[in-house]
N, C-alpha and C positions, 0 to 999 in steps of 0.2 A: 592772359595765360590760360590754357586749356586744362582743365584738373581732371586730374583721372581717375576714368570710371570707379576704380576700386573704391575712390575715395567719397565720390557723387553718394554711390550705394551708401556706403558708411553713415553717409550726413544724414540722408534720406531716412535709414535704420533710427536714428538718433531721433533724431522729428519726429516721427512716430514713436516712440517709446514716449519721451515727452507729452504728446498728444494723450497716447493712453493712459498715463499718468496724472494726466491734468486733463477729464475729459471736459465740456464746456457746459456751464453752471443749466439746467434743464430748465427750457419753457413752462410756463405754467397757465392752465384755462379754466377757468371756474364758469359755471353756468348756472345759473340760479333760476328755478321755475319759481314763477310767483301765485301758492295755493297750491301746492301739493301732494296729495295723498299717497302715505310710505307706503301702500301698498299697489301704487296707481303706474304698474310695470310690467308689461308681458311677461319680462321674462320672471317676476316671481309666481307666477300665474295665475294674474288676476285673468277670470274669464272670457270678459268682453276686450278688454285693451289692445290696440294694435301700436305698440311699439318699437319695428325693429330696428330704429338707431339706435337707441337707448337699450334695446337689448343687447347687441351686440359689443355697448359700450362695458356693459353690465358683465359679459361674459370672459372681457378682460382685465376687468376689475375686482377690488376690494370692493364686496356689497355688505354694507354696514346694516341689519338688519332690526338695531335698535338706538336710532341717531335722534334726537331730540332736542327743541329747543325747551331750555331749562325754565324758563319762567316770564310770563307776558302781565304789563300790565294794565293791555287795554286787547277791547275786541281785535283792531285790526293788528294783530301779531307779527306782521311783518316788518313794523315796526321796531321793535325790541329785537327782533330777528337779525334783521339783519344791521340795526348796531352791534351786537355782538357779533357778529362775521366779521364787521370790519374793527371793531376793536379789541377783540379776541378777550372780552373784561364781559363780567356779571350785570344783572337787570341794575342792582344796589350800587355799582360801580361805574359807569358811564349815561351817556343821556343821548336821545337822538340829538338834540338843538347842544348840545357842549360841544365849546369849536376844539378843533384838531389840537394835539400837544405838537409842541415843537422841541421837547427833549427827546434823546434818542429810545428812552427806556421808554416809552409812552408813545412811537410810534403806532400809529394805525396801517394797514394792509398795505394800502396805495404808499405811502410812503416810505414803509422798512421795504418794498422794492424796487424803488426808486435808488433809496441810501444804497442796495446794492447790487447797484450798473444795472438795473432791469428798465425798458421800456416798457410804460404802463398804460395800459386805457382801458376804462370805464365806461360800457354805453349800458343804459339802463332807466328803471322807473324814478318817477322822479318823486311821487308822494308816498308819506310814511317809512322815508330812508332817513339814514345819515348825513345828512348834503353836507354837512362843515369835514365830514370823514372819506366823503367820495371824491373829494373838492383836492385829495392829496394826490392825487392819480395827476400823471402828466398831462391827461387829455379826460377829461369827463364829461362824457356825453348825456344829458338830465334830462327827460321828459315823460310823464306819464300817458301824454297823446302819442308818440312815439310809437310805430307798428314794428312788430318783430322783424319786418322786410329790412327797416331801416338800420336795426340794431344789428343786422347781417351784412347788410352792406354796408356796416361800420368795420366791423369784424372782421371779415375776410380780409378785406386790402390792409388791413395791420401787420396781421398773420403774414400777408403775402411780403410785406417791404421788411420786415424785421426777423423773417424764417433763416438760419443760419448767419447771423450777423451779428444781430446781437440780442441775449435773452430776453423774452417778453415776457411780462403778465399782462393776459386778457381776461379780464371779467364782466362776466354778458348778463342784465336781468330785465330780460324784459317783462311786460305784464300781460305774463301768461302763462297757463291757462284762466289765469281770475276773471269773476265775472265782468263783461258781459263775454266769455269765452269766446274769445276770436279766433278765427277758423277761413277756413274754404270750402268751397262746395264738394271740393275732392273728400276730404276728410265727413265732413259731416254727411256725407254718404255710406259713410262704414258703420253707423250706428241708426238702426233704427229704433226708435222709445220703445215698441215691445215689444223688444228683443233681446233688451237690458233685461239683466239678470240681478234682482233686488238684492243686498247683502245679507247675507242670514242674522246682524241687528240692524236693519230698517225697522224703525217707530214712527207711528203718527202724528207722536211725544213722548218725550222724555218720561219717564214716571214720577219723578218730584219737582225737577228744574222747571222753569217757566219758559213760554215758549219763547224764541228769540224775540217775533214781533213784538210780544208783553215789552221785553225788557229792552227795545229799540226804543217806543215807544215812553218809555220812562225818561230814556237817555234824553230824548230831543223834547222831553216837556222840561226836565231839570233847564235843557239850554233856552226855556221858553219860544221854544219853536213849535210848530204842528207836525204830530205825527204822520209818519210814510203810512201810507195805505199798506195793511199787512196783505204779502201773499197767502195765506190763509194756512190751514195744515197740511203736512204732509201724506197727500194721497199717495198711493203706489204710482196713478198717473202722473202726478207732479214730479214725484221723485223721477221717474224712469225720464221723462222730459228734459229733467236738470242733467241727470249722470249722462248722457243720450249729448249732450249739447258741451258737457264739461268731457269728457272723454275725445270728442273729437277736436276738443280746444290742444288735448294734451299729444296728441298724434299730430296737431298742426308744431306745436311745439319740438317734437321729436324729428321731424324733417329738419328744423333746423338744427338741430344739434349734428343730426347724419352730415350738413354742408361745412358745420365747423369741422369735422371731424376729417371730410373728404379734404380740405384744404390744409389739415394738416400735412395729410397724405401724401398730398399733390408739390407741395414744398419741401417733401423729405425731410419734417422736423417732429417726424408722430412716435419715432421709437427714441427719443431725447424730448416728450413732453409730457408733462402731469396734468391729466385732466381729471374735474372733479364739478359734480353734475349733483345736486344738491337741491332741495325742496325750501321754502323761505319757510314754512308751515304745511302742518296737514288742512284736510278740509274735511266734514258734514254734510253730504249731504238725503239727513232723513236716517244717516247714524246714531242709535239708540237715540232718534228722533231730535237731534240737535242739525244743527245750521251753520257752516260758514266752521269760525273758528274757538270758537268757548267752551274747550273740555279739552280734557286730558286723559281721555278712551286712548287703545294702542294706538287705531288706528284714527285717532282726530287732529285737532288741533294741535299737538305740540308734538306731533311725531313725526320724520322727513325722512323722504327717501337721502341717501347717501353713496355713491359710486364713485371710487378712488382707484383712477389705474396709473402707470405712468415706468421710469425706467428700474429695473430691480422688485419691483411689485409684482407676485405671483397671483394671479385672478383664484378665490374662495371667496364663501359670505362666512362672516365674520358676527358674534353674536355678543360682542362688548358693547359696552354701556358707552354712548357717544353725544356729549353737547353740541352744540352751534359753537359756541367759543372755543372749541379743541378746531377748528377750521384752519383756523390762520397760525397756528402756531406750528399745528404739522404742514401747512405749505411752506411756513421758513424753513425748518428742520430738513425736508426733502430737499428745498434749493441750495441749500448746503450753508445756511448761517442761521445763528441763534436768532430767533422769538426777539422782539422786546424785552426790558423783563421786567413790566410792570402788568404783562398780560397774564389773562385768570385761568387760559384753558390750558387744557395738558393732550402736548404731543401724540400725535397718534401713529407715529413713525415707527417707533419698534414695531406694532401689532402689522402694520405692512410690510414693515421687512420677516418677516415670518419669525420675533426674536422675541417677543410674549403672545400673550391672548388676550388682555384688556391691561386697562387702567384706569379702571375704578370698578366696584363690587354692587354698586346699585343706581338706579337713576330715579333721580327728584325733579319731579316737573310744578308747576305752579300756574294757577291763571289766578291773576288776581288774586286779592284776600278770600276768593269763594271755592276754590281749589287746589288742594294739594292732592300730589299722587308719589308712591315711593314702589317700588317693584326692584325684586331680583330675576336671577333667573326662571322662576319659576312662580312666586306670590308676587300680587299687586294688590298696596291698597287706597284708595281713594276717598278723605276726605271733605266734607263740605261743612264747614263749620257754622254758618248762615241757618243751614237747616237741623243741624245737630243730626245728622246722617253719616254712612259709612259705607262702601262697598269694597268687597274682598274679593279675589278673583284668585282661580288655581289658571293662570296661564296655561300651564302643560297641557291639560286637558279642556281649559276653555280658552284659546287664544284669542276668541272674537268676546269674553268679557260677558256672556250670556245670561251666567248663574253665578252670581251673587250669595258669595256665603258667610256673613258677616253675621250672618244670627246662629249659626250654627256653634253651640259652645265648643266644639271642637278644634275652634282656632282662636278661642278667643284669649291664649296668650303670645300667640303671633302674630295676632292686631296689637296688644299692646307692644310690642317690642315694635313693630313698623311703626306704631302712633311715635312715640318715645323718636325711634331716628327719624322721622319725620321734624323734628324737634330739633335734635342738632343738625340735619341737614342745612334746614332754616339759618340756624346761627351761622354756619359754615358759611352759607354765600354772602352775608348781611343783612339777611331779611328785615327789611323795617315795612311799614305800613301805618300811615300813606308815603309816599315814597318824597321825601323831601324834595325841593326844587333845586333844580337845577342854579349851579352859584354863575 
């Protein structure tokens, strides 16, 4: 029987309204740079960086411009990093080696999008992660030999079979830009060593902390091993060498994120997806004369870039206080179903739908028992208890940390009040030390 037009139309009206009613739960891509400095982004305008996937991704994004992982308890940070990514729980609260929960409140990433109808794959590095948390993921791709080529041409054809069908998570981390910064020749063409432009804190050293090599060197006699031959200190030429070589690791990097991005595109599933392009760690290199990742400077070790765009999101940078375990809680929140709830971080959903401006009033970072740092909007203080040291900082006016005003009795009872929340910060998260084993 032939139904008539009038009523075709109708049904057709009807469908769609339903449709728009129920649009379809949105894709979601995470991409994790491994060693990245929050400052390490054309478009914030670092000097030298030639980033324009990453800018462009940035220019339609939430750029979180104080995102930080809260507390490391060993040098390589990406570690603790990225267990908290994927368990959205505290240093004191999960472990890399603790196997996955299989209750629903204790979901980890891979798995609370699995629980809801999400297609999920994981390609990525494979040492100083989570593996028992990565291991939830439908398909988890593990290697730290693993070239970025590969972890693309894992990616893309995921994207391409599951792009309007049915919701994906893709989470991409390959190992890079970390040393030994892999690259091309194409890239490492855009950077010549003296042309780098040194950061206005480049040190030769530290002025109390001990050099890295010192304290490598301790590590691997503790394990009765021979120490690494030190690279020696930090000349401006060594430095510019390093940044010169790590700069064009983070542009090889950037390409690829541009191909994620393009295949979004090419699939027609980029204005229905949540991408979210994230730092494991800052890095050092030859900042206020530190190395790698053991300090808690803005711009060191525990501070990451953060770039959140996707549907209903209006592109601003954003100046709220942001851990690594607020990651996974605002991706369930966005995909439209609750968090676990046995996870630590808090939502960052309101602050992207334009419906607050933070949630929380200050940010606590830790490395190890050798540093704490507490910072508002405007004061930071940093101390080190080992040495019975302090350093104070007027952000505002010094945002690169330069002049240290900790002797000045002029602040000296706004040191106490930061020492003091320094203090319940601590209790806040569970701060214990040394940090119990794992059961």
């Amino acid at each position: 029987m032939k139904i008539p037009m009038r009523f075709a139309l109708l049904f057709a009206a009807v469908v769609g309204l339903v449709r728009a009613a129920n649009p379809p739960p949105p894709n979601v891509v995470v991409i994790v740079s491994d060693d990245h400095r929050a400052d390490a982004l054309g478009h914030l305008g670092h000097p030298d960086l030639k980033t324009p996937h990453l800018d462009a991704l940035a220019r339609r994004s939430v750029v979180f411009r104080h995102a930080y992982v809260s507390g490391a308890d060993r040098s390589s940070v990406c570690t603790p990093a990225r267990t908290q990514l994927h368990s959205g729980r505290g240093l004191f609260r999960w472990s890399q080696q603790r196997p996955a929960e299989t209750d629903p409140a204790g979901y980890a990433l891979g798995r609370a999008f699995r629980a809801a109808g999400y297609a999920t794959l994981r390609t990525g590095k494979g040492v100083n992660v989570p593996s028992p948390l990565n291991a939830e993921f439908e398909r988890n791709i593990e290697g730290s030999s693993i070239p970025l080529e590969t972890h693309l041409a894992n990616a893309l054809p995921f994207i391409r079979e599951h792009a309007g069908r049915r919701p994906f998570l893709l989470v991409v981390e390959p190992r890079v830009p970390h040393s030994p910064y892999p690259s091309a020749d194409r890239f490492r063409a855009l950077y010549a060593p003296d042309k780098i432009a040194l950061p206005a804190e480049f040190r030769s050293q530290h002025p109390f902390l001990r050099a890295e090599a010192d304290e490598a060197a301790e590590a691997q006699k503790k394990k009765g091993r021979a120490p690494k031959e030190s690279a020696g200190p930090w000349t401006e030429a060594r430095a510019r060498d390093a940044l010169a070589q790590y700069y064009a690791s983070i542009s090889f990097l950037d390409d690829g994120v541009g191909q994620i991005v393009a295949a979004l595109a090419e699939t027609k599933v980029d204005a229905n997806t949540i991408v979210a392009f994230l730092g494991d760690n800052g890095y050092s290199l030859g900042h206020h004369g530190r190395f790698a990742k053991s300090d808690v400077y803005e711009n060191g070790g525990l501070h990451i870039p953060l770039l959140i765009t996707g549907p209903g999101i209006a592109p601003r940078e954003s100046r709220a206080f942001v851990h690594m375990i607020d990651v996974f809680p605002t991706l369930c929140r966005l995909a439209g179903f609750a968090p676990p709830a046995r996870v630590d971080g808090l939502s960052l959903a309101p602050i992207l739908r334009g419906e607050r401006e933070h949630v929380r009033d200050v940010a606590f970072t830790h490395f190890r028992d050798e540093q704490f740092a507490l910072r508002d909007q405007r004061w930071k203080l940093i101390r080190y208890p080992s040495h019975g040291r302090v350093e104070f900082f007027d952000l505002q006016s010094d945002p690169r940390e330069l002049r240290d005003l900790s002797a000045d009795p002029a602040h000296a009872a706004r040191i106490a009040d930061f020492t003091a929340r320094i203090e319940r910060e601590k209790a806040a998260v569970g701060y214990v030390w040394p940090i119990p084993a794992s059961p």
